[in-house]
N, C-alpha and C positions, 0 to 999 in steps of 0.2 A: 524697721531698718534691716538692710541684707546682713548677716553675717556669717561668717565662718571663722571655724575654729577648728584647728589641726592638732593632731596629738599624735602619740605611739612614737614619736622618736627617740632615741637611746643609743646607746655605745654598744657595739656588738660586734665580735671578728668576720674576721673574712670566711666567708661561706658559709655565716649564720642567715638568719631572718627576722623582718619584722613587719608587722601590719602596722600602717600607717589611716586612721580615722579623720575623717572631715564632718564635721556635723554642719548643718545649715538652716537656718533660720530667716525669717520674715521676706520670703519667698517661696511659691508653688515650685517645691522641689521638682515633680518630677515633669514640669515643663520643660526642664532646659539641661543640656549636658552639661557637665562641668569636668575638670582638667585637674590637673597634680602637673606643677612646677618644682623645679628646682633649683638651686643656685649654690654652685660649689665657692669656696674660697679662693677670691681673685678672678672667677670667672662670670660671663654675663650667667640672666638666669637662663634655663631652657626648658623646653615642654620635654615631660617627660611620658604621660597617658591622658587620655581623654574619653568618655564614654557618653554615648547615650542618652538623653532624658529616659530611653524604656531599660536601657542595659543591654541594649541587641548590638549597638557599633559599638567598637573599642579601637581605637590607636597606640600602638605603642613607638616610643623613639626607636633606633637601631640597637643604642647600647644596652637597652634595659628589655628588648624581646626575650621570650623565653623564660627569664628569671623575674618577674611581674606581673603580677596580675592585678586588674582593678575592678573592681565591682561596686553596687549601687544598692542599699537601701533603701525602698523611694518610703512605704511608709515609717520607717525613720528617723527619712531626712538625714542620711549618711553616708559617706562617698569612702571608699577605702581604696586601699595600695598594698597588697601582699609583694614583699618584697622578700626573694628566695637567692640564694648564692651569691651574697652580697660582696662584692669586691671593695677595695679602698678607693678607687675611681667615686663610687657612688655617695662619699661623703658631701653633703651638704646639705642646706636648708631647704624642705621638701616643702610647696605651699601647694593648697587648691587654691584654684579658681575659677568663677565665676563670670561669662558673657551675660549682661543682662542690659535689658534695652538702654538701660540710663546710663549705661559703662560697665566696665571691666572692676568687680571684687575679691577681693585677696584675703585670703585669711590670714594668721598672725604668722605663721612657719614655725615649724618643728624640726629638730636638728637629728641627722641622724649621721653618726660619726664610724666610720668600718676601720674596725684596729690590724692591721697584719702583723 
């Protein structure tokens, strides 16, 4: 079965940092890109980065250019989200996700909360 599983989230102030981990299981990780979601309180979720099956493309939203970086794993089987000058905007539940032919997989979300 696919899964994922998100970790590294925490309380942390404004202009701290944190790396955000996806591990991934019962799929040929480095077939397929996978993504980092997010969902703040009271708001829909949104894409926030996206990478590669090799780690050569990367997407990032507008809000989180510059201050994010996401990188890949492949023998791992590990997706991460360094997350740098972290404002209070960026509080919410951070998920991967997963395109895979039989649908779209979600990991369980990881809360990451920015104090000012």
């Amino acid at each position: 079965d696919v899964q994922l599983q998100a970790s590294g989230g925490g309380l942390v102030q404004v202009g701290g940092s944190l790396r955000l981990s996806c591990a991934a299981s019962g799929f040929i990780f480095d077939d397929y890109a996978i993504a980092w979601y997010r969902q703040a309180p009271g708001k829909e979720r949104e894409g926030v980065s996206c990478i590669g099956s090799s780690g050569e493309k990367r997407y990032y939203a507008d809000s989180v250019k510059g201050r994010f970086t996401v990188s890949r794993d492949n023998p791992k089987n590990t997706l991460y989200l360094q997350m740098n000058s972290l404002k209070p905007d960026d509080t919410a539940v951070y998920y991967c996700k997963l395109n895979y032919p039989s649908g779209d997989y979600w990991g369980q979300g990881t809360l990451v909360t920015v104090s000012s």
